[in-house]
TORDOTOR-129345 format. One record per atom (N, C-alpha, C): residue number from 1; x negated, y, z. Coordinates in Angstrom, 1 decimal, decimal comma. Layout:
N
SITE  resi       x       y       z
SITE   NUM       X       Y       Z
...
***
This chain:
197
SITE  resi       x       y       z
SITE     1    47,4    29,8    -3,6
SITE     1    48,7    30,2    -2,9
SITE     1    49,8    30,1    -3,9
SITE     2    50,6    29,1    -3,8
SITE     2    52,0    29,2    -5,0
SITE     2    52,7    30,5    -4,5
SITE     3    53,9    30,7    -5,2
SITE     3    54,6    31,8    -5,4
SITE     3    55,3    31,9    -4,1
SITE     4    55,9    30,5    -4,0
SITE     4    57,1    30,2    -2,6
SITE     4    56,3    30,1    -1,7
SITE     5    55,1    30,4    -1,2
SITE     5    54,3    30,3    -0,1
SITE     5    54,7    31,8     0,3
SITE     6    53,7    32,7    -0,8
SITE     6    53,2    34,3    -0,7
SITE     6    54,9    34,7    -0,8
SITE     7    56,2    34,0    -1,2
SITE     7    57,3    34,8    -1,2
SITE     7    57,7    35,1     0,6
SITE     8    57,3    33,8     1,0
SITE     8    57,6    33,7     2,6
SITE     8    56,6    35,4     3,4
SITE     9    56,4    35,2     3,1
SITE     9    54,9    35,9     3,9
SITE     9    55,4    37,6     3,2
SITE    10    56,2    38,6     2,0
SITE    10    56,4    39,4     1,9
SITE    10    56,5    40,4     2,7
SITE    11    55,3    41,3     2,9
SITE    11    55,4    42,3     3,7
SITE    11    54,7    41,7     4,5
SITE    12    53,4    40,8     4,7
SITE    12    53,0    40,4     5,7
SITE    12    51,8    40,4     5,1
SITE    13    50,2    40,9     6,2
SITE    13    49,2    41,1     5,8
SITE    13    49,0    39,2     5,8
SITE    14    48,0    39,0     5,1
SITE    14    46,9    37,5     4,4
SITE    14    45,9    37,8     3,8
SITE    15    45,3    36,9     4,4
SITE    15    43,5    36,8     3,7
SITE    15    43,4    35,1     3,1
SITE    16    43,2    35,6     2,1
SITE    16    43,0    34,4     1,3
SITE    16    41,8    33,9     0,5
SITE    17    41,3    32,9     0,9
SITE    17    40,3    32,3    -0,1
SITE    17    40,2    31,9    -1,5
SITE    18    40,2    32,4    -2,3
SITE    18    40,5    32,3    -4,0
SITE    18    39,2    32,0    -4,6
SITE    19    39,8    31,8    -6,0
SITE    19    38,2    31,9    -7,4
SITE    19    39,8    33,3    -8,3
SITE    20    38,5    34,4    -8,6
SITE    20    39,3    35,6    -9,5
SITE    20    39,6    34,6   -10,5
SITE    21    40,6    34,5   -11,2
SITE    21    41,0    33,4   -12,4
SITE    21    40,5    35,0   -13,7
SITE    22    41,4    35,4   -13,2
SITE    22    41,2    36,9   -14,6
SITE    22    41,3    38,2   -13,2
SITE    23    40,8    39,4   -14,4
SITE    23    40,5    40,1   -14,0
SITE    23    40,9    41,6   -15,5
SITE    24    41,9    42,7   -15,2
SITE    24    42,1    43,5   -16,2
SITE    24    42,0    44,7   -15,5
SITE    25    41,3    45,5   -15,6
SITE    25    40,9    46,9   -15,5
SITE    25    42,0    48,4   -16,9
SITE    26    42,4    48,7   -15,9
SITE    26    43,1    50,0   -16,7
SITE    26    43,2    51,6   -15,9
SITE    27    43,1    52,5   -16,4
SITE    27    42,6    53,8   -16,4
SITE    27    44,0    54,2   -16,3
SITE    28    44,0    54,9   -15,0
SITE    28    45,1    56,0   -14,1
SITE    28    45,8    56,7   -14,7
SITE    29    46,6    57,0   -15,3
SITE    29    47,3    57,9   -16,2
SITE    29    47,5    59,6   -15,3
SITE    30    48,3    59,2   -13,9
SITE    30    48,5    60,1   -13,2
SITE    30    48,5    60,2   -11,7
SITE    31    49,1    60,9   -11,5
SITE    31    48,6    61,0    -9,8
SITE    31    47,7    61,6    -9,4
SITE    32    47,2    61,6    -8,2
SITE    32    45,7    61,7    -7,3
SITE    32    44,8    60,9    -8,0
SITE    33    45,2    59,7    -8,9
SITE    33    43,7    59,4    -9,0
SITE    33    43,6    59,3   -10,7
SITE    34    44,5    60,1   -11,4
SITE    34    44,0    60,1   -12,7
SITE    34    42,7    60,0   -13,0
SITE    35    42,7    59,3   -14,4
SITE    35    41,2    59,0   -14,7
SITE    35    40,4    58,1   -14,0
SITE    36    40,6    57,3   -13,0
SITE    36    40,1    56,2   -12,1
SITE    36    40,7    55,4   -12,9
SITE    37    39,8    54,0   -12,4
SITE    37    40,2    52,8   -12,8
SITE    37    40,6    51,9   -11,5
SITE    38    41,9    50,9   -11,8
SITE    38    42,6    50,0   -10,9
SITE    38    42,9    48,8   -11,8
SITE    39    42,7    47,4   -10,9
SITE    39    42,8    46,0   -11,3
SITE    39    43,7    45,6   -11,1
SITE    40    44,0    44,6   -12,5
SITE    40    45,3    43,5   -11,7
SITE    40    44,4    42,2   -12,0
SITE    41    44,9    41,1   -11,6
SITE    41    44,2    40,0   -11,7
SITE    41    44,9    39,2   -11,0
SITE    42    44,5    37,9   -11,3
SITE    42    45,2    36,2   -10,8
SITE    42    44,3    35,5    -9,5
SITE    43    44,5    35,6    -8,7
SITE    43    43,8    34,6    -7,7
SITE    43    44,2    33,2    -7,6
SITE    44    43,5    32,3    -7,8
SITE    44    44,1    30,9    -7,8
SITE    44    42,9    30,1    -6,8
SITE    45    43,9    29,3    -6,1
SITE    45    43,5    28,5    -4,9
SITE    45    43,9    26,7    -5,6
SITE    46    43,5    25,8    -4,5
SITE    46    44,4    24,6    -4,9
SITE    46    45,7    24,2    -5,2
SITE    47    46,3    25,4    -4,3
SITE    47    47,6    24,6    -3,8
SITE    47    48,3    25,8    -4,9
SITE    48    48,0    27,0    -5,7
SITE    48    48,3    27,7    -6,7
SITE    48    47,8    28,6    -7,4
SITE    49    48,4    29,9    -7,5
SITE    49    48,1    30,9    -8,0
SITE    49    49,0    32,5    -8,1
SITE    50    48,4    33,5    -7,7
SITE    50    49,4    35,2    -7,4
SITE    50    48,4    36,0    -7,7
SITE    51    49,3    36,6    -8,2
SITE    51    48,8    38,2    -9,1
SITE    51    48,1    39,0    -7,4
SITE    52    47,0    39,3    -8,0
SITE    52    46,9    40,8    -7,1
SITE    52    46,2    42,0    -7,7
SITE    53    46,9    42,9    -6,8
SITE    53    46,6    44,5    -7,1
SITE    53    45,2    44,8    -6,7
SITE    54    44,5    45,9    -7,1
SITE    54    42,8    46,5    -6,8
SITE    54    43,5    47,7    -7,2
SITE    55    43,9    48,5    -5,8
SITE    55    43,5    50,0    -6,1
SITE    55    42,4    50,5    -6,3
SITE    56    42,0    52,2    -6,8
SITE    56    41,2    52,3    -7,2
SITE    56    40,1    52,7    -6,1
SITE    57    40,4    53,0    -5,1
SITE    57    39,2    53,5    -3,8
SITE    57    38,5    51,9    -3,8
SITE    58    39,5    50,8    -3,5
SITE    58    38,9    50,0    -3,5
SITE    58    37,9    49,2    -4,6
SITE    59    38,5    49,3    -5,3
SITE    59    37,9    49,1    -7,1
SITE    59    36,5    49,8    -7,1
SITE    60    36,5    50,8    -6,4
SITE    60    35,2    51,7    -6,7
SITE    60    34,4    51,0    -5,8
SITE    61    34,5    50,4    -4,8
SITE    61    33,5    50,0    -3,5
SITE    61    33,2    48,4    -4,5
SITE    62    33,6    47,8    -4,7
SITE    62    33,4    46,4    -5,2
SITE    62    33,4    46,1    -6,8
SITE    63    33,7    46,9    -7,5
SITE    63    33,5    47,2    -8,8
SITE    63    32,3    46,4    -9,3
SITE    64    30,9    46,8    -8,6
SITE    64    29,5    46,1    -9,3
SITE    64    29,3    44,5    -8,9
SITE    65    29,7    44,3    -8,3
SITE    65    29,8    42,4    -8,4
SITE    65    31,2    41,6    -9,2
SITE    66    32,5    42,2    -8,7
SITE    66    33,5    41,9    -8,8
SITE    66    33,8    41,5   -10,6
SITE    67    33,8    40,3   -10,6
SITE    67    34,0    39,5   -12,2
SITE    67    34,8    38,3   -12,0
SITE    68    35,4    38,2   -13,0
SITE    68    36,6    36,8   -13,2
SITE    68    35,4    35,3   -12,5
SITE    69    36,3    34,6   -12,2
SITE    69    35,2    33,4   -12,1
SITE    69    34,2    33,5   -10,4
SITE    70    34,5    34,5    -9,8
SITE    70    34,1    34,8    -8,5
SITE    70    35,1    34,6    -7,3
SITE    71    34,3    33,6    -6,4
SITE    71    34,8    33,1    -5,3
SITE    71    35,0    34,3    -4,5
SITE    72    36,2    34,5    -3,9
SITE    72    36,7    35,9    -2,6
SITE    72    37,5    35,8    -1,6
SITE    73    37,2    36,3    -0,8
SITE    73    38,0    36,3     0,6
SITE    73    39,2    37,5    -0,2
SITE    74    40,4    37,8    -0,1
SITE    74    41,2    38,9    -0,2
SITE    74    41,9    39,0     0,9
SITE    75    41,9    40,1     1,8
SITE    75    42,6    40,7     3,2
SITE    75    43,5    41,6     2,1
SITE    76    45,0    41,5     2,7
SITE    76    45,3    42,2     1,8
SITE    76    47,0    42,0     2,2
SITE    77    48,0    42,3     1,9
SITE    77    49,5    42,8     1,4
SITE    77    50,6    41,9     1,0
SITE    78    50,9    40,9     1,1
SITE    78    51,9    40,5    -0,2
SITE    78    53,3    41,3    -0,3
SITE    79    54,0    42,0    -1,5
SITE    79    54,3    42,8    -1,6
SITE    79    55,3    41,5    -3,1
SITE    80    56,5    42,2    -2,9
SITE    80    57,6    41,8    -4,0
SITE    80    57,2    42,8    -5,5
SITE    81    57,2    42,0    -6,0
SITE    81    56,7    43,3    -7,5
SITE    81    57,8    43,4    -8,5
SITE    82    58,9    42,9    -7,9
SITE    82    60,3    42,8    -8,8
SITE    82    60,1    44,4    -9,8
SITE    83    60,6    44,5   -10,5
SITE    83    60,7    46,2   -11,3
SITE    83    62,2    46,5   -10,8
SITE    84    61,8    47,7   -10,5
SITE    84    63,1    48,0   -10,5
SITE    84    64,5    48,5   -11,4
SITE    85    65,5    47,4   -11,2
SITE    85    66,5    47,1   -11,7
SITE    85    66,5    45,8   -12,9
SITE    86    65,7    45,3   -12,3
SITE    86    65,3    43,9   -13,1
SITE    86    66,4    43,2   -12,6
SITE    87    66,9    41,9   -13,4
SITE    87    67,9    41,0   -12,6
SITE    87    67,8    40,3   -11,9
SITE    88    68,2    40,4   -10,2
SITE    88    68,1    39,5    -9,6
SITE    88    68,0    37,7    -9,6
SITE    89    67,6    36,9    -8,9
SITE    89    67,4    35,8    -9,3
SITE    89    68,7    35,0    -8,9
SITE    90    68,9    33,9    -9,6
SITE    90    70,8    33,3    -9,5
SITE    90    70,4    32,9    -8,7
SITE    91    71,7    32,7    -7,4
SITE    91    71,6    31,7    -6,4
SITE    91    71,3    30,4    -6,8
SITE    92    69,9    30,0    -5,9
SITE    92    69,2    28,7    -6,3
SITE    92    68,5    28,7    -7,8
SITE    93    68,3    29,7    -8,3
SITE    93    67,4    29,9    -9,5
SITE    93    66,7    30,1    -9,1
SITE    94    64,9    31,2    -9,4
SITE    94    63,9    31,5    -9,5
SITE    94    63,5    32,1    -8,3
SITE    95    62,4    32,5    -8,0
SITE    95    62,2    32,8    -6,5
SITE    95    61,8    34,5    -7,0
SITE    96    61,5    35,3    -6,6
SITE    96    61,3    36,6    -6,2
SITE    96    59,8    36,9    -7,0
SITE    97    59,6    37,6    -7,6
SITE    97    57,8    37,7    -8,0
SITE    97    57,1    38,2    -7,0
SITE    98    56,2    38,0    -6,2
SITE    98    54,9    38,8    -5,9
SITE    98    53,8    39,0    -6,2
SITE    99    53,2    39,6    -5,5
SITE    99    51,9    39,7    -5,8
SITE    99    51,4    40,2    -4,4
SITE   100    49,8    39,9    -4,4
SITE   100    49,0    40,4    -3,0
SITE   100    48,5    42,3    -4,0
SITE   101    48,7    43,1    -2,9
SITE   101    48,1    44,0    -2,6
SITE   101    46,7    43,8    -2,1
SITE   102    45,5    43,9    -2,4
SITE   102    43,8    43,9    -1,5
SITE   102    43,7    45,1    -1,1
SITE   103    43,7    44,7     0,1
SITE   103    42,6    46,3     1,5
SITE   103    41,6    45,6     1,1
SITE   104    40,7    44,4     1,0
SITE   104    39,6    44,5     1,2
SITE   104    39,2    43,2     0,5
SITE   105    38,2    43,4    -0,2
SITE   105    37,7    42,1    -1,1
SITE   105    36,0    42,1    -0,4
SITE   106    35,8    40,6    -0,3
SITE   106    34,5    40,2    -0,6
SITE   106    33,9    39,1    -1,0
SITE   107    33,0    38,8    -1,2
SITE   107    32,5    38,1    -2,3
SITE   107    32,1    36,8    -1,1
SITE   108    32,2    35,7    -1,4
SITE   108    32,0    34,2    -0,3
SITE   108    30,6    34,2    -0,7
SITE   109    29,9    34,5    -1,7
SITE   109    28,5    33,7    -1,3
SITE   109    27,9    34,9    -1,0
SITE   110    27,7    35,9     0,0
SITE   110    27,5    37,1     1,1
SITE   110    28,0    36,9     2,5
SITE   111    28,6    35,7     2,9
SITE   111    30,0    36,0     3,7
SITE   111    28,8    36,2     5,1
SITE   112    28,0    34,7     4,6
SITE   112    27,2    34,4     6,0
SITE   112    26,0    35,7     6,6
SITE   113    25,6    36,2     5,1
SITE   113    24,9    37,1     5,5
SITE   113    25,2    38,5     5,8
SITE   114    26,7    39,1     5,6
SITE   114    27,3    39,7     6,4
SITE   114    27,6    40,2     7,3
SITE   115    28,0    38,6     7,8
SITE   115    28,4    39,0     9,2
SITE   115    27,4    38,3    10,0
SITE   116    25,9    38,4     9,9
SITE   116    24,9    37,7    10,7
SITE   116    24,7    39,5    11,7
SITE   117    24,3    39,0    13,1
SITE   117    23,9    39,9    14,5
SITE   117    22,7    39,8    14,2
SITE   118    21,7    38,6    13,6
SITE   118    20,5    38,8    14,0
SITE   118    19,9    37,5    13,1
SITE   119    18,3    37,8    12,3
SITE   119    18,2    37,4    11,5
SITE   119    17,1    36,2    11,9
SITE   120    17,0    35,1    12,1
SITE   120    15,8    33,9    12,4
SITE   120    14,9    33,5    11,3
SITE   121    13,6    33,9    10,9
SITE   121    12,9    32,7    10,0
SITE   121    12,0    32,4    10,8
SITE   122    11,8    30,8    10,1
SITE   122    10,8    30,1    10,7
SITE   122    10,0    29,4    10,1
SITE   123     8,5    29,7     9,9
SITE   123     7,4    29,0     8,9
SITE   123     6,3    28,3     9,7
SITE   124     5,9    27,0     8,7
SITE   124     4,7    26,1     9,6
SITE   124     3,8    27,5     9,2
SITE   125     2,6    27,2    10,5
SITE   125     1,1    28,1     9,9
SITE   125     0,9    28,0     8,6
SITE   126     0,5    29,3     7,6
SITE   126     0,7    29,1     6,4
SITE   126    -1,4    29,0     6,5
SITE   127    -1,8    28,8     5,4
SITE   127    -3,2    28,9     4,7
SITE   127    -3,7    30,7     4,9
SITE   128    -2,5    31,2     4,4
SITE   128    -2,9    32,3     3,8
SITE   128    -1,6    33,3     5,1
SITE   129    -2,3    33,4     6,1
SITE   129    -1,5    34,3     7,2
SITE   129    -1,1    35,6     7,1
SITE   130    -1,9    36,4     6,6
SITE   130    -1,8    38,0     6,7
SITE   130    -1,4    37,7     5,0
SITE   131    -1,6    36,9     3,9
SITE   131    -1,0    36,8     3,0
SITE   131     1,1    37,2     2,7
SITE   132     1,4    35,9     3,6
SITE   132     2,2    35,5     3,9
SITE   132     3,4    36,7     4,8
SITE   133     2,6    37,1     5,7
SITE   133     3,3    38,1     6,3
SITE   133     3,5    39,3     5,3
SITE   134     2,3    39,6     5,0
SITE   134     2,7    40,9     4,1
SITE   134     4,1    40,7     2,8
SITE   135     3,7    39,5     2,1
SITE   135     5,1    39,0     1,3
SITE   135     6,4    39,3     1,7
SITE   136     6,3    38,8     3,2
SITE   136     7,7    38,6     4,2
SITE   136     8,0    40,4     4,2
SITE   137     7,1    40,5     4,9
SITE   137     7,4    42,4     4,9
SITE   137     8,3    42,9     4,1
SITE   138     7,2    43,1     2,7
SITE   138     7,7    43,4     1,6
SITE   138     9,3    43,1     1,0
SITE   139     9,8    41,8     1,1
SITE   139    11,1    41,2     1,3
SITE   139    12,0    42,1     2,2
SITE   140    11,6    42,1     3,6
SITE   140    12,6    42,6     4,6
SITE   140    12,9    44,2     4,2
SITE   141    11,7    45,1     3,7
SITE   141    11,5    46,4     3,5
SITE   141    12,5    46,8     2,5
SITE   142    12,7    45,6     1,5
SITE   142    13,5    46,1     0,1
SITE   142    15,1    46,2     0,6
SITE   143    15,4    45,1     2,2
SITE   143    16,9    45,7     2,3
SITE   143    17,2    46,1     3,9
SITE   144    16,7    47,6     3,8
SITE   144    16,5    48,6     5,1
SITE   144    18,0    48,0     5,7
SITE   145    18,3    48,0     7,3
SITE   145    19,5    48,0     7,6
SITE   145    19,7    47,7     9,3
SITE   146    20,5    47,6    10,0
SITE   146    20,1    47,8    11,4
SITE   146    20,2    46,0    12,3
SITE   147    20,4    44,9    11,0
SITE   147    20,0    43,8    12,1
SITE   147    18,7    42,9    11,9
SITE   148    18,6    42,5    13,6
SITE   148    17,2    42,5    13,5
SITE   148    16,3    41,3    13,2
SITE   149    15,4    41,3    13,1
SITE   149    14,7    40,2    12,1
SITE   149    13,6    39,2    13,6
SITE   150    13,8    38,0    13,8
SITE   150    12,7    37,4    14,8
SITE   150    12,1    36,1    13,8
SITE   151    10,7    36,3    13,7
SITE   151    10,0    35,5    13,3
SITE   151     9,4    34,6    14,1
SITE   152     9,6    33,2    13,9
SITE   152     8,5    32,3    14,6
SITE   152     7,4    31,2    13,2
SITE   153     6,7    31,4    14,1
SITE   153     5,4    30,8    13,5
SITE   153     4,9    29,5    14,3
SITE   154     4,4    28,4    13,2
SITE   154     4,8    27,0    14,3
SITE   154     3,6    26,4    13,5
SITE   155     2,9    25,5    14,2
SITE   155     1,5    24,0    14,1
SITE   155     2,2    23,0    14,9
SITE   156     2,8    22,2    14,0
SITE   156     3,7    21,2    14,2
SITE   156     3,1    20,5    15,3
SITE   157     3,7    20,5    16,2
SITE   157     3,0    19,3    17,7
SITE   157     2,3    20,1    18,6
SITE   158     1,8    21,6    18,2
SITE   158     0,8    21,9    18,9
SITE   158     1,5    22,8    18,9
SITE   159     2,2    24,1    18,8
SITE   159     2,3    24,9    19,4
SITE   159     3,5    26,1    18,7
SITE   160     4,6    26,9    19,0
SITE   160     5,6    27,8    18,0
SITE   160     5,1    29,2    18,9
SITE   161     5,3    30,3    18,2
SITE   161     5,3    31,6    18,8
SITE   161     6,3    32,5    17,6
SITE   162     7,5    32,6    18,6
SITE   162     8,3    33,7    17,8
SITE   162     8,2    35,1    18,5
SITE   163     8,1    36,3    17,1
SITE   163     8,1    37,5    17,3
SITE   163     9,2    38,4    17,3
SITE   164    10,0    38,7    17,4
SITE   164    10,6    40,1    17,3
SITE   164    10,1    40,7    16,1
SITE   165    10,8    41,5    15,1
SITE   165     9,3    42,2    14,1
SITE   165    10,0    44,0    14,7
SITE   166     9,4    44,8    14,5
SITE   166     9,3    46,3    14,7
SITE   166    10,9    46,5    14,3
SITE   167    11,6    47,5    14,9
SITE   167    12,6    48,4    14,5
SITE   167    12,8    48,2    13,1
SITE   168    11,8    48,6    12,4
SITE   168    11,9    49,5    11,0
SITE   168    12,0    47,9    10,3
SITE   169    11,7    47,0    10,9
SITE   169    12,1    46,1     9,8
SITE   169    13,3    45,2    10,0
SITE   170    14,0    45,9    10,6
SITE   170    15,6    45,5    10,6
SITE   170    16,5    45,2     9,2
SITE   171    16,8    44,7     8,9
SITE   171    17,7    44,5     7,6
SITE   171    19,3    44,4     7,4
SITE   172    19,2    44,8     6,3
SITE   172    20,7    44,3     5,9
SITE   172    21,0    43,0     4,8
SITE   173    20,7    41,9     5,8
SITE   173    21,0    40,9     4,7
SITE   173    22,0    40,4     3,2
SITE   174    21,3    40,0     2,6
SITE   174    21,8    39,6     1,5
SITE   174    21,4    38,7     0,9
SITE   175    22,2    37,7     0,0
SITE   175    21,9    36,6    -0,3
SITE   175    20,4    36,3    -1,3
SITE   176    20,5    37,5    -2,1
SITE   176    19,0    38,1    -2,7
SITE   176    17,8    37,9    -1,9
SITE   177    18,6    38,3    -0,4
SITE   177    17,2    38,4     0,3
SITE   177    16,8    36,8     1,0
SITE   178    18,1    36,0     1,1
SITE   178    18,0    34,4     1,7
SITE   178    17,5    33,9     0,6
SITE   179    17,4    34,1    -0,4
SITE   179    16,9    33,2    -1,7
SITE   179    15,3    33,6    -1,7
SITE   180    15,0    34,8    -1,5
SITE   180    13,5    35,4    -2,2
SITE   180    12,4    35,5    -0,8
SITE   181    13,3    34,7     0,4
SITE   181    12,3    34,5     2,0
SITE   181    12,7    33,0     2,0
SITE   182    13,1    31,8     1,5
SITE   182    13,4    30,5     1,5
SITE   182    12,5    30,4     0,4
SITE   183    12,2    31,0    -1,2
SITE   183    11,5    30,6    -2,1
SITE   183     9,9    30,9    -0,9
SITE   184     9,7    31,6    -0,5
SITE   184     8,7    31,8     0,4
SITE   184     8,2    31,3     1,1
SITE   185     9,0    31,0     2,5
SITE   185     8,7    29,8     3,3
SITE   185     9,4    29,1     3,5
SITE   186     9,9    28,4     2,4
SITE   186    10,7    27,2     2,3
SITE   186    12,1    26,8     2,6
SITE   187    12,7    25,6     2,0
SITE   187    14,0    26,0     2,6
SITE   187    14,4    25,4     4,2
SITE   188    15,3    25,8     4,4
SITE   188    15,8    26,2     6,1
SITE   188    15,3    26,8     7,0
SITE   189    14,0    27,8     6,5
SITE   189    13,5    28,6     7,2
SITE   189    14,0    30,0     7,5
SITE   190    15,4    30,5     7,2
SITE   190    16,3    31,4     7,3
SITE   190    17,5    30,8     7,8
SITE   191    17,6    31,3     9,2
SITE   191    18,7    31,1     9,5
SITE   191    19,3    32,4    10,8
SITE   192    20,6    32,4    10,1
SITE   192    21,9    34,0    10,8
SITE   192    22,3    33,7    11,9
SITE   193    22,2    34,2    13,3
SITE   193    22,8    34,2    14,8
SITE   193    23,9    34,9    14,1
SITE   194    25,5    34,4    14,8
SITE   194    26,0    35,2    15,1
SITE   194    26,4    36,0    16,2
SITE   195    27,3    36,7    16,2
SITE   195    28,1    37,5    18,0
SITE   195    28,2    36,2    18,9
SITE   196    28,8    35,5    18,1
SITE   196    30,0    34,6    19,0
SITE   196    28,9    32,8    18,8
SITE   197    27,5    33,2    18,4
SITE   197    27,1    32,1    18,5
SITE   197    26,1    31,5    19,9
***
């Protein structure tokens, strides 16, 4: 996003697709959240690049992934960050500074598993059945969460039966978990329903 884009849009909420370019972390001096930590940082797209702000509530929710070099959705503010009593810019000189304010950051390689209603894998008959299942289990168990998981089981020409699996093995997907059930039963064997699909 260039400057003259986000200058248009001031005061107007945007969600923008970025890579974090940089990323600086500094400690609260005062206020309500003394002793917290809050970000500033550069988001840069194709078409440019704008400073944004990471308060610290939010800083604390996304703190453990959040690193320079990371693809992000940012919902968020653009806000004029002039100082005050800085000099105005000459007529027809320089445009206004901004910067995005972030309500909400997340990370693009999560995005799909997110926002999935409902979780699909699908494996040919394996050799090793009750093997196999128990692996899968074990996978779904490590990320408890409330969407639901249907397995089908397939003998190519002859026959598929998908299951539903129990309540308790509901998940909260994550990309961890699309990597470590594809290393399993192969790839394209995971795939995300959504609401609106």
């Amino acid at each position: 996003m260039t400057a003259e884009t986000a200058m248009a849009k001031v005061d107007q909420n945007v969600k923008i697709v970025a890579l974090l370019a940089s990323l600086k972390k500094t400690q609260i001096k005062k206020g309500q959240n003394e002793g917290k930590m809050m970000a500033k940082g550069v988001l840069e797209d194709l078409t440019g690049s704008v400073p944004v702000t990471i308060f610290a509530s939010l800083l604390e929710r996304v703190a453990p992934w959040l690193a320079e070099g990371r693809a992000v959705l940012v919902t968020g503010v653009v806000r004029s960050s002039s100082a005050p009593g800085a000099p105005e810019p000459e007529e027809g000189g320089g445009l206004v500074p901004v910067e995005i304010i972030a309500r909400e950051i997340q990370a693009l390689d999560g995005m799909r598993e997110a926002a999935a209603a409902e979780v699909r894998l699908t494996t040919p008959l394996p050799g090793t059945l009750d093997e196999t299942f128990a692996s899968v289990r074990e996978i779904l168990e490590s990320v408890p969460g409330s969407i639901p998981v249907l397995l089908s089981v397939r003998r190519a020409g002859h026959w598929e039966v998908t299951v539903r699996t129990a309540g308790r093995l509901a998940v909260r997907p994550t990309p961890e978990m699309t990597k470590a059930l594809e290393r399993l039963l192969g790839p394209g064997s995971v795939r995300y329903v959504y609401a609106h699909s």
